[in-house]
TORKOL-4160 file (C-alpha; in steps of 0.2 Angstrom, whole numbers, padded with zeros to 4 digits, m for minus):
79
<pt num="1" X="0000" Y="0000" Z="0000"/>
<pt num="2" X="0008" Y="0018" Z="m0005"/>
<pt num="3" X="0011" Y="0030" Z="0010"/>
<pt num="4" X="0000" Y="0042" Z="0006"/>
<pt num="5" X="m0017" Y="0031" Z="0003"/>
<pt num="6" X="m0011" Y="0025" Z="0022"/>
<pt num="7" X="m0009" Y="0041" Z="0026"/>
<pt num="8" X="m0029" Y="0046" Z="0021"/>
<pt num="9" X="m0034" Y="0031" Z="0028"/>
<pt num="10" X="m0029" Y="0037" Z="0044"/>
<pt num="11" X="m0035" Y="0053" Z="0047"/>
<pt num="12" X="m0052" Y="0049" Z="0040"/>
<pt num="13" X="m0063" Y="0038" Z="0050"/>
<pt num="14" X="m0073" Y="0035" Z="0033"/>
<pt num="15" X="m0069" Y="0034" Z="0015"/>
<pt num="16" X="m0072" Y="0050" Z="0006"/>
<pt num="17" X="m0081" Y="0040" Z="m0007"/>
<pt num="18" X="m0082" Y="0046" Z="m0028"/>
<pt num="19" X="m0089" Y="0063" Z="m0031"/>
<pt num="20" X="m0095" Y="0067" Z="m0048"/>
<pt num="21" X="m0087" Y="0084" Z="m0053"/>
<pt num="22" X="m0100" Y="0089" Z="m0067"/>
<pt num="23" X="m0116" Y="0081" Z="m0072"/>
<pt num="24" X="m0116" Y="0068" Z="m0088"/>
<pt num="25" X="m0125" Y="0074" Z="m0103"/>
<pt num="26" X="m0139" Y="0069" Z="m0105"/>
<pt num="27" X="m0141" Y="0066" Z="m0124"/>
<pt num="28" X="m0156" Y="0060" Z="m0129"/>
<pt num="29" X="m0166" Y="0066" Z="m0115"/>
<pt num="30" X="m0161" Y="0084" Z="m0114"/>
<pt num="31" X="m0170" Y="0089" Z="m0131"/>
<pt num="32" X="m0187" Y="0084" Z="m0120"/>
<pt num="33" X="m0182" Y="0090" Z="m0102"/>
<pt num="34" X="m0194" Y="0106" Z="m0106"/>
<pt num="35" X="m0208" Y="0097" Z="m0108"/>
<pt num="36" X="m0206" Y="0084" Z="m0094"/>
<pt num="37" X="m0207" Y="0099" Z="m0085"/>
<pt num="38" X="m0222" Y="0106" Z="m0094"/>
<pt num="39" X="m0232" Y="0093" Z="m0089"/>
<pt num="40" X="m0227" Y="0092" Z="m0071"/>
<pt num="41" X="m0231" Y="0109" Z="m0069"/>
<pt num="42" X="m0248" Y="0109" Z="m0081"/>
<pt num="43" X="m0251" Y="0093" Z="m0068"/>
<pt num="44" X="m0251" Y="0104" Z="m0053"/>
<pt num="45" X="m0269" Y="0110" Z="m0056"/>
<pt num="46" X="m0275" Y="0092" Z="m0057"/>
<pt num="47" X="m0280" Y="0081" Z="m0045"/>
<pt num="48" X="m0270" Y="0069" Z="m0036"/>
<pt num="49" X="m0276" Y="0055" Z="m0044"/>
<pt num="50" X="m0277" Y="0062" Z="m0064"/>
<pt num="51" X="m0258" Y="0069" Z="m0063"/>
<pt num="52" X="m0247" Y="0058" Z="m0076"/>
<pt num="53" X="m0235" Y="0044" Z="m0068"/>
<pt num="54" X="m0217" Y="0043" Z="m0075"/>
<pt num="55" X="m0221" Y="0029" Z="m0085"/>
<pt num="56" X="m0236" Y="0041" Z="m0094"/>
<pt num="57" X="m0225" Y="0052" Z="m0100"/>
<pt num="58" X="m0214" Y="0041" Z="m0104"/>
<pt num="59" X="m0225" Y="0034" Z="m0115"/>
<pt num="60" X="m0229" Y="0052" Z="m0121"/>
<pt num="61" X="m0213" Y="0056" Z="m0127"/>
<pt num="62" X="m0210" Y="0040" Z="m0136"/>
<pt num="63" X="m0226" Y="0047" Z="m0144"/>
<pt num="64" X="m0216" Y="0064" Z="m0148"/>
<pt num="65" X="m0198" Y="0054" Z="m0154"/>
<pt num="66" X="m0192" Y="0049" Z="m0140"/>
<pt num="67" X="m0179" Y="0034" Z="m0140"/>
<pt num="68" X="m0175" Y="0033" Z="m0125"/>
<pt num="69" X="m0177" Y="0023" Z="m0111"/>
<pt num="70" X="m0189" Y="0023" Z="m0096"/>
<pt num="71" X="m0178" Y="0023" Z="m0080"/>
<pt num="72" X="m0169" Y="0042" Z="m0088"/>
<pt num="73" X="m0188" Y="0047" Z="m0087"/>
<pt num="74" X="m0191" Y="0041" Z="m0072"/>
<pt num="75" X="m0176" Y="0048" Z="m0065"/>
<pt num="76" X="m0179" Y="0067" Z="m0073"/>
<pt num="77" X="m0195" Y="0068" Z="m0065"/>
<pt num="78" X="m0189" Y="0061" Z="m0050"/>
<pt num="79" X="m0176" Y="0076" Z="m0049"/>
């Protein structure tokens, strides 16, 4: 083991773990981020239970030319 790896190891009690420096680009979601968030926001006035899931406008945006997958949705409307 090199010296200095040693050396972090024993003035942290934990391991500073990977930090992501900038965000990946998101290529084939970014042209459709506007309107994920359109129709979060047109969902506010809606009730509860008639607002879209992720997998709804999921769906949607396949409608639209989206090739993406589902989980990048899911995640963007997450965040």
């Amino acid at each position: 083991m090199h010296r200095q790896t040693l050396k972090k190891i024993l003035e942290h009690s934990e391991p500073a773990g990977y930090r992501q420096l900038k965000p990946r680009p998101q290529k084939k979601l970014g042209a459709f981020l506007g309107r994920i968030k359109q129709i979060l926001k047109d969902d506010q006035a809606m009730p509860r239970k008639q607002r879209h899931t992720a997998k709804r406008i999921w769906e949607r945006l396949r409608e639209d030319g989206f090739t993406g997958g589902y989980t990048v949705v899911k995640d963007a409307v997450r965040g």
